[in-house]
N, C-alpha and C positions, 0 to 999 in steps of 0.2 A: 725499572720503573714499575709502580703498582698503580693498575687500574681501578678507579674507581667501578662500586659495582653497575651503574649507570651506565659508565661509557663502554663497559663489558655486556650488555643487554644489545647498548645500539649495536655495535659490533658483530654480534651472533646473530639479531635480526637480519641484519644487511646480508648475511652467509647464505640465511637460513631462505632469504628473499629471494635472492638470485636463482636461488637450485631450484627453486619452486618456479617460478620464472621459466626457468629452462625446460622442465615438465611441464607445463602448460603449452608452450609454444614447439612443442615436441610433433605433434604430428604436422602442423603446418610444416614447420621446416624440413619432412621430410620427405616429401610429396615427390620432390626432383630437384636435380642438381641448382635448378636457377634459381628454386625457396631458399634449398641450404644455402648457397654460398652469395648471393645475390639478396636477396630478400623477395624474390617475384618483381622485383624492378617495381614496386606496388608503394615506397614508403616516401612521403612526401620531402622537398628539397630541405625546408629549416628543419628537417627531423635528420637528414642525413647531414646534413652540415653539422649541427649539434653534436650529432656522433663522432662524424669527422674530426672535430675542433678536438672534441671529448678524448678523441685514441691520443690528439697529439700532447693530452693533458698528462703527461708520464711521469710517473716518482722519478723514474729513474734521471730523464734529464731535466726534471725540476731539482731536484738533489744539487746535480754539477748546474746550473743554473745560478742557483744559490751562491753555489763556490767560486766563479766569476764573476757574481753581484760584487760579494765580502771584497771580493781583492782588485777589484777593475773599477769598483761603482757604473756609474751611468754610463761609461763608455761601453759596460757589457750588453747595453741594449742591442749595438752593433754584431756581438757576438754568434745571436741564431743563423746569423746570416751563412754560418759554416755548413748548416745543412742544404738547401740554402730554404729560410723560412719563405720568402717571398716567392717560390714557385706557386703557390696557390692563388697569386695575382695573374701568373699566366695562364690557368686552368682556368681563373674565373672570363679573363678578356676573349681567352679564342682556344687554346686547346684543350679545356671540356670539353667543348661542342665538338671538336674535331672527333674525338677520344669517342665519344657515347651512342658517335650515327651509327659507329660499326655494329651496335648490338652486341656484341661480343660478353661470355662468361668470363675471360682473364686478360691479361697483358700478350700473353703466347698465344691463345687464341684468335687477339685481336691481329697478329701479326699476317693472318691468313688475308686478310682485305687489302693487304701490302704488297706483297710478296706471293700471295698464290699457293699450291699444295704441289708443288715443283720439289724439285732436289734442293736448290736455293730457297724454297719458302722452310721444307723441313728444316734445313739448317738452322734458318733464324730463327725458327718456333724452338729448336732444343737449345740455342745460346741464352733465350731468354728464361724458358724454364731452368737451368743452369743458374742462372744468375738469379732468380728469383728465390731460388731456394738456397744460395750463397746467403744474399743478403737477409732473408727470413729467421734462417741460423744465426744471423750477427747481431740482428735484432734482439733476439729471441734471447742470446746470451746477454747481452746488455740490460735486456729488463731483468732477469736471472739475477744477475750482477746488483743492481740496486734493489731491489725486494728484499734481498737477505741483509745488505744494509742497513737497512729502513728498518726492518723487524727485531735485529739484534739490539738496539737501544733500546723497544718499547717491550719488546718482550720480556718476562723476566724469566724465564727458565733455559738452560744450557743444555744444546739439544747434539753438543758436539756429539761425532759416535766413527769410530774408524779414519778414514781419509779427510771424512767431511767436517770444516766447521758448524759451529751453531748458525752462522749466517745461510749455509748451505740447506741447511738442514731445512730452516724456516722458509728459505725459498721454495725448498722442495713438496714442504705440505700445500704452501698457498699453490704454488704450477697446479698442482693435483687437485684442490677447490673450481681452479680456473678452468681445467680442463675437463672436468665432469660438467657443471652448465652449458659450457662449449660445446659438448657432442652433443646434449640433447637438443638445443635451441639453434643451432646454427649462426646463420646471421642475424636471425631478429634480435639472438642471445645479444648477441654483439651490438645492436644498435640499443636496448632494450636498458641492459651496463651502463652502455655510454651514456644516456640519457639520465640515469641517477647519478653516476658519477659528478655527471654537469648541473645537477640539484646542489648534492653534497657540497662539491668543489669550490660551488661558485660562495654560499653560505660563507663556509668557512675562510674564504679568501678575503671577504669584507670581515669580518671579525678580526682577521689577524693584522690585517691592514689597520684596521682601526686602534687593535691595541697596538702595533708598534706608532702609531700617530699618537697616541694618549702616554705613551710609557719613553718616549725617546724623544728629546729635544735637538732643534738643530744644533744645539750649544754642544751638549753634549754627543753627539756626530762629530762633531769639529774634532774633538778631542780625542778620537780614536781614528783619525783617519789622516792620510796624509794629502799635504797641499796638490790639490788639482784633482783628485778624487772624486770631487762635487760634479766636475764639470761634464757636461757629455762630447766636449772638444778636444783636441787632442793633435798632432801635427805628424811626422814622421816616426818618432817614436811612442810609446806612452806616457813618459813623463808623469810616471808614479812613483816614487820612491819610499817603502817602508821600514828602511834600514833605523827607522828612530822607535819605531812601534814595535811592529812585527817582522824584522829580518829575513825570517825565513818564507814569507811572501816575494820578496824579492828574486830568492833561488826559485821559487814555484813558478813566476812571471819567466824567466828565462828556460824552464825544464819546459813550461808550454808553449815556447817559443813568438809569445807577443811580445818583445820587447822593441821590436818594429813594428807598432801597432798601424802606423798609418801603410805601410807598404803592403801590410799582412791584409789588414781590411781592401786594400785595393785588388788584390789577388781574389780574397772571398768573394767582393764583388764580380769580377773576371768570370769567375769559376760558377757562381750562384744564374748568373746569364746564363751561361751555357747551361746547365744543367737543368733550368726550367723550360731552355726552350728546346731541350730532349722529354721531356713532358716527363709523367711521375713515373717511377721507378714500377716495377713488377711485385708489388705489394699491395696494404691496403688501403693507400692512395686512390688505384687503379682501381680497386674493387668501389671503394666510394665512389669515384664516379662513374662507373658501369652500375651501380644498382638505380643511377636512377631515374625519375620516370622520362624524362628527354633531353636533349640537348640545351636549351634553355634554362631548366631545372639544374643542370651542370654546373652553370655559369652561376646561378644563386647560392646555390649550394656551397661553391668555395667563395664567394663572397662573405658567406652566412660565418662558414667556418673562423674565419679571421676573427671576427668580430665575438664571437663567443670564446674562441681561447685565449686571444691575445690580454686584453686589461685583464680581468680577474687572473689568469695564471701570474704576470706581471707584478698586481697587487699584491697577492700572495707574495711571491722571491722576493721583493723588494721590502718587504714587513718583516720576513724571518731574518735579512740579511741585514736590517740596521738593528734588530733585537742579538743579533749574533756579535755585531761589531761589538755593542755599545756592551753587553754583557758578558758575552766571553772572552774578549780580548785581554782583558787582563789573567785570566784562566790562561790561555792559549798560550802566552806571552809564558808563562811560572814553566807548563808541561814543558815546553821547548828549551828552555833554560835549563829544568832540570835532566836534560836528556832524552827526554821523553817523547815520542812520536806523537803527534795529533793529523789525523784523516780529515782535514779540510769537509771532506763530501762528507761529512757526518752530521756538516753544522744545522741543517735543517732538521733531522729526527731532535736533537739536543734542544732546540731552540719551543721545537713543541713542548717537548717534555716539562718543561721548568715555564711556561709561560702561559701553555693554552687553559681555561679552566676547565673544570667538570662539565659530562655532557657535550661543549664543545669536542676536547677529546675524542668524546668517539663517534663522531660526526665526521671530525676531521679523519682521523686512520682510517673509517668506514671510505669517505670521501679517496684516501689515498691509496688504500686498496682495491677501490674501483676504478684509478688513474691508473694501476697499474694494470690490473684487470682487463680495460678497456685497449690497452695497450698492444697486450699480450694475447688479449684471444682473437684481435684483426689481426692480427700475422701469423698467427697460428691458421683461423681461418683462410684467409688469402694462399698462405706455402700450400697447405691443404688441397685447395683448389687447383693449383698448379697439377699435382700429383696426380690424382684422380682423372683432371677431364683432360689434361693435356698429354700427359704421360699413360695411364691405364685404359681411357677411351680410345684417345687418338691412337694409339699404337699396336695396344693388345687387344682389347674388348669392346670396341666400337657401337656392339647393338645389345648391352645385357639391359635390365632393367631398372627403371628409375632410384631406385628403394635399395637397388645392388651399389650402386652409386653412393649411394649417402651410405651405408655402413663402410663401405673402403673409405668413405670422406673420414669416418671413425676412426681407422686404424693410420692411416696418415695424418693424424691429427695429434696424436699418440705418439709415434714415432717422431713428429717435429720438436714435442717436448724431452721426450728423452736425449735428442739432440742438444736441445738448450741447455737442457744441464749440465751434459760433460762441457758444451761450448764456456757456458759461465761460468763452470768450475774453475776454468783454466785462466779466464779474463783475471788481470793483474789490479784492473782500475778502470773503469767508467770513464773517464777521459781519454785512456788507450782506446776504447772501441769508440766512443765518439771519432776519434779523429782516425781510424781505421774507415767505418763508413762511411764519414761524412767528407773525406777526402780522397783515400785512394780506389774506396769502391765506385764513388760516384765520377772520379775522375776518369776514368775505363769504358766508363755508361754513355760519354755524351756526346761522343763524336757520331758513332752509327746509328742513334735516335734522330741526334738533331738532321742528318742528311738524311731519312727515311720521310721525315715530314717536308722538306722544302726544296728535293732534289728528283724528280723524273727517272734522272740514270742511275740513280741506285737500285741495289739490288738485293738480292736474300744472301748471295756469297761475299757480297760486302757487307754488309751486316753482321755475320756468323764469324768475318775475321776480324772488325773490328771489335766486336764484342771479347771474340776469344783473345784477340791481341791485350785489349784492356783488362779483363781481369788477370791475364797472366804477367803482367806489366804492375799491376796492384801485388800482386802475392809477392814478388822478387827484386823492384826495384829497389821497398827499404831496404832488402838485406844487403844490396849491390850497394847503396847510399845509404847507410848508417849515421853518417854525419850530416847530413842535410835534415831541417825541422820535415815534420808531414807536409806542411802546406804547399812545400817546393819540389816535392815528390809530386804535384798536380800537373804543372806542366808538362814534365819529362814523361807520365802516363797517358795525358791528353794526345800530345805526338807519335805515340808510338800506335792508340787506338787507330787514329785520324789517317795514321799512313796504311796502316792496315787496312781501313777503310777502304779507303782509295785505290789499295790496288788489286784488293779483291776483288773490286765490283769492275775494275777498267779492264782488266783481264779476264772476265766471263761477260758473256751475254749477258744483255737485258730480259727484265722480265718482258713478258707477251702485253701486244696494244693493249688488248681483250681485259686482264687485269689493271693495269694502269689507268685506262679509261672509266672503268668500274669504279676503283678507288677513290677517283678525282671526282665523279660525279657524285657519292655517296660522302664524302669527308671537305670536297671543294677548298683547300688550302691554298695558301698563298704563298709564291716563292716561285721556281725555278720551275714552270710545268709549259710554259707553252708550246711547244709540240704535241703534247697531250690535248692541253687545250683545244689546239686548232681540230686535232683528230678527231674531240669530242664535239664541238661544234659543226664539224660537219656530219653528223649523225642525229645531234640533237641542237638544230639552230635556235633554240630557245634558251641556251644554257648561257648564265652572266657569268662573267669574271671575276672571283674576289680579289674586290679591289681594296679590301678595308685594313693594309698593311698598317697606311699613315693614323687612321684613327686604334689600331690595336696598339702600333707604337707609344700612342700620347697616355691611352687609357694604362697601360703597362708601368711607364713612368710615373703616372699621377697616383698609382695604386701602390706602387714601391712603396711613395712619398709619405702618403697617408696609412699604409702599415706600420711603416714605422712610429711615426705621430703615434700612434696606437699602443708600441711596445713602452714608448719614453714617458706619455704622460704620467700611466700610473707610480712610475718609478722615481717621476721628478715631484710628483704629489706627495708619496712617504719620507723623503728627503726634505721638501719644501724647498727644491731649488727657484724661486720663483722665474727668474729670468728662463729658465724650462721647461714651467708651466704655462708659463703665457705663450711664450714660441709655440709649443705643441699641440696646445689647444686651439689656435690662432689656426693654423696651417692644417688640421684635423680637419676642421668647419670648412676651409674652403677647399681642400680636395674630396670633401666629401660633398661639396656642391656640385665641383665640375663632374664627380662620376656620377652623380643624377642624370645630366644632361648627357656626355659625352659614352657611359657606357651605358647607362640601367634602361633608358628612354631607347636606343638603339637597337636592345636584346628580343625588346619587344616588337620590332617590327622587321628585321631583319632574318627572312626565310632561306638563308643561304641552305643547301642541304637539308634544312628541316623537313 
């Protein structure tokens, strides 16, 4: 592809903006650990939510995004659910607030308010940095993995050299752009990104929506897609069949294992419960909501978040993917015939290339190199963090100097990416790692979170074996079950966590009153605690009960309902399903009434632990 020289200006600006960015905000961030990697807990809720929204705004899973749109249509709305999207309803209801009282710099750190600095606290604080630097890696390769994608289409020069493809190559100079404003700026870098990225992003997502509205008719939809594709309904199976169009959509539907869509989605629901109500992973999740300024602020924040990634990214997929059907399917249809391979996850680079005009262009790759960006320097940051305060602090160098700290934040920052890259070198496909983390890693995750929040008897050596049970459960049970799809690798992991769980913690002591009662008092959850309770009420007879189970349950549901609402409409808008637009706008409007009343009106007066 050749760049106009316009959109090669925006392009260089955007580089040249950031690094200057990064030197500016250079000495703030390096003041001490909680500037670097926090922001000074100082940046307002719709500013971190923006950011938030912003990391989840990723080339990389807007790419395979795409590649589910093309072959699923609207029933792919369902799809995010694998990660699972709608944990950030449970962050916004109650376990923000939980998350943010502890004060805490990371995920492992937070785990001290739990568990204590015991033998069993140490254990859980080192499963969690363990796992956090797993998953940081897997990340980290995955964006790796779609950056050099993205870049090998627009770019025109061939930078193959030794081992490495041209895709590798390009990922490797962009990693090294990313990781130089990264060290200077720390977190503000990261929220600072985010915040253009979600300028850029948002721009270009109504453009491109608009011209697939202006350049694609539902007529001609019709005409490259097969019956039931329209709908966002769907039964036991998926009841798509492309054998008239595109054939080899149909091996692709069964290599990814939906061809029991309705069983599959009933699992991801299963599985997406669980794992939101083990609260967010040891990433920068967690860091979002540790930077900011209270518990309150928490619950906006991931409110915020939804609402700014959700339609426009949606807009976007859903504009590149009927410009993909209606235009290259016929292309797509000839390569396959002739033998010829076509990479499905390509179709969004393609779809810009040949559609977007001048100036948009490089607005747009500006925009999607800051989706990646934004991406890639919260979990670089966040693994970072890990290293530094929880492993180099805690362990070895407990009392060096602030400024000591943020130059080692430097070199493990460094070393996360070098990681990424052999990690990405070796990734096969961006669908392998999605369904790597977003099933077998989080399947391992969420039995000894979810009992650490709602269970009293649990403990730090339950924790440390059900964590270690589950990831070592994630690494060996595909190899044991080869034939079984990912999805069904989730339960067989969840039980082996869960027992592990369980007998870790039933065969050690409990932790000590002294912590437990601390905990309860400072984080006050709901669940399985009255013995504590009682304990703590006779010490402090002033202390209520959270009793707000039934209204966090109603707000949890009503917040599902209307996220989704959320992902469908824009995608039933570029389609002009009508019977999908009216439903989803219909059902938007009145779940977005009842969380006026039943959660936003509540948050505000409700001082539980505040």
């Amino acid at each position: 592809m050749k760049f106009h020289f316009i959109d090669i200006i925006i392009i260089v600006f955007y580089i040249v903006l950031i690094i200057a960015a990064g030197l500016f905000l250079r000495r703030r961030a390096s003041s001490n650990l909680d500037a670097y990697f926090l922001g000074g807990k100082s940046i307002p809720w719709w500013i971190i939510g923006t950011s938030h929204g912003a990391s989840g705004f990723d080339i990389t899973g807007t790419m395979w995004f795409v590649t589910m749109f093309f072959t699923y249509g609207p029933k792919a709305a369902f799809i995010p659910w694998v990660w699972p999207m709608f944990d950030r309803i449970f962050r916004q209801v109650y376990l923000g607030q939980w998350i943010r009282r502890s004060n805490a710099l990371t995920g492992a750190e937070w785990m001290r308010t739990r568990f204590g600095d015991g033998r069993g606290g140490n254990l859980s604080h080192i499963a969690v940095v363990i796992y956090a630097l797993v998953i940081s890696i897997g990340f980290l390769g995955y964006a790796f993995q779609g950056i050099g994608k993205f870049a090998e289409v627009f770019f025109p020069w061939d930078l193959a050299f030794g081992p490495f493809a041209s895709s590798d190559s390009y990922g490797i100079i962009i990693l090294g752009i990313t990781t130089i404003y990264l060290l200077l700026g720390g977190w503000y870098s990261v929220v600072l990104t985010d915040l253009i990225q979600f300028a850029l992003l948002t721009v270009a997502s109504i453009f491109i929506g608009f011209i697939a509205l202006n350049k694609v008719s539902p007529t001609a939809l019709a005409r490259v897609v097969p019956a039931n594709w329209s709908s966002p309904l769907f039964g036991k199976s998926i009841d798509i069949d492309w054998s008239r169009l595109i054939p080899q959509l149909n091996d692709k539907i069964v290599t990814d294992g939906y061809s029991l869509f309705g069983i599959l989605i009933s699992m991801w629901l299963l599985k997406g419960l669980l794992v939101s109500m083990a609260g967010p992973t040891p990433g920068y999740g967690m860091q979002h909501t540790l930077s900011t300024r209270s518990p309150r602020e928490t619950a906006l924040e991931n409110w915020w978040m939804s609402v700014v990634q959700i339609f426009p990214r949606f807009f976007m997929i859903a504009g590149i993917g009927v410009l993909g059907l209606v235009y290259f399917s016929s292309d797509i249809q000839s390569m396959l015939a002739a033998g010829q391979s076509f990479d499905f996850e390509q179709i969004l680079p393609y779809v810009i290339r040949d559609f977007v005009p001048i100036g948009l262009v490089g607005i747009l790759i500006a925009g999607l190199l800051a989706a990646f960006m934004s991406t890639f320097d919260s979990t670089v940051n966040a693994g970072a963090a890990y290293i530094v305060n929880d492993i180099y602090k805690r362990y070895l160098k407990p009392h060096e100097q602030p400024q000591r700290y943020v130059r080692l934040g430097y070199l493990a920052s460094i070393l996360l990416v070098l990681f990424a890259i052999i990690t990405g070198w070796r990734i096969q496909s961006i669908h392998s790692i999605t369904q790597w983390i977003a099933v077998l890693l989080y399947s391992g995750y969420m039995a000894p979170n979810i009992l650490k929040w709602h269970w009293w008897r649990f403990n730090g050596y339950g924790f440390f074996a059900g964590m270690s049970g589950g990831v070592f459960a994630a690494l060996f049970v595909p190899a044991l079950l080869p034939s079984l799809t990912t999805i069904y690798h989730f339960p067989i992991i969840f039980v082996i966590s869960a027992t592990a769980s369980v007998l870790g913690c039933l065969l050690t002591p409990p932790e000590s009153d002294d912590i437990l009662k601390k905990f309860y008092l400072d984080v006050r959850p709901w669940g399985f605690w009255q013995p504590i309770y009682e304990k703590v009420v006779a010490d402090h007879p002033q202390v209520q009960k959270n009793k707000h189970f039934g209204w966090d349950a109603l707000n949890i549901v009503n917040g599902m309902i209307w996220q989704f609402m959320l992902t469908l409409l824009p995608i039933a808008l570029i389609i002009r399903h009508q019977p999908s637009i009216w439903t989803a706008f219909v059902v938007l409007v009145v779940t977005s009434v009842m969380m006026k009343f039943t959660w936003y009106d509540r948050i505000g007066r409700d001082k539980i632990g505040d």
